[in-house]
VOMIBA-468609 format. One record per residue (C-alpha): y, x, z; residue in one letter. Coordinates in steps of 0.2 Angstrom, whole numbers, plus 2048, in hexadecimal, padded with zeros to 3 digits. Each point is the difference from the previous one (the first is absolute). Layout:
! residues N
YXZA;...
//
This chain:
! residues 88
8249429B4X;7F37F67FBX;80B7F0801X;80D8067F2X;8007FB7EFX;7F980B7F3X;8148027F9X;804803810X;7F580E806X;8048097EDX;8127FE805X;7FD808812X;7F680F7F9X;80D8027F2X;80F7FF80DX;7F280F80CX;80180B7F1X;8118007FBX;805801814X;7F5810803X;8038087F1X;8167FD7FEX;8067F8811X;7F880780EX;80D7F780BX;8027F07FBX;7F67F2808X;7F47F77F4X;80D7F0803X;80D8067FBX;7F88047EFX;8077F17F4X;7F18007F3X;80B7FA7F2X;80C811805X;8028097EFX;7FA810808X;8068097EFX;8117FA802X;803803813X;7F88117FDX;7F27FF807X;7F48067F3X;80580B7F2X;7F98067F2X;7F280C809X;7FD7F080DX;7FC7F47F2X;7F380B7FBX;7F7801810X;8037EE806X;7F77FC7EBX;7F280D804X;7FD7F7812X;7FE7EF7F8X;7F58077F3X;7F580880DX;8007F180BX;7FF7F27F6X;7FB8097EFX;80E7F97F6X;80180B7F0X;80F80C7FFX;8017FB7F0X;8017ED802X;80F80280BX;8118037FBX;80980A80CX;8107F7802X;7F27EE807X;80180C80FX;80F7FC808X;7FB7F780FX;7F47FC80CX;7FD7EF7F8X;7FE8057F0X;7F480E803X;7F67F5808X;8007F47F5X;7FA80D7F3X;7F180480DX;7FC7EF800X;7FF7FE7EDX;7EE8017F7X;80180F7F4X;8017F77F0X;7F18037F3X;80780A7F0X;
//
């Protein structure tokens, strides 16, 4: 992997996490990652939590920076991985 973009890589770990952890069965791609996965049901309320406590753990994004409905797709919560955390 050392060959992919820094964008790309957050993307592919993104698209890893949400694969494991809410479709098991669907080939990494098939996973569009502009999908609203709130919208096709993906994630509800309960997996919104978790995939926000993942990007905090993994990239130490504050929980309290985010607002929940920025994690509606792969691209987007990548996009807030990538971000610096903002001085306050």
């Amino acid at each position: 992997m050392s060959g992919v973009p820094g964008g790309a890589r957050t993307i592919e770990a993104v698209t890893r996490f949400v694969l494991e952890r809410f479709l098991p069965d669907v080939p990494a791609d098939e996973l569009d990652p502009d999908l609203d996965l709130v919208a096709a049901g993906v994630l509800d309320s309960l997996g919104v939590l978790r995939l926000l406590t993942w990007l905090q753990d993994t990239y130490d994004v504050p929980a309290h920076e985010v607002d929940l409905v920025e994690l509606r797709s792969v691209r987007a919560v990548a996009r807030l991985a990538e971000t610096p955390v903002r001085a306050g």
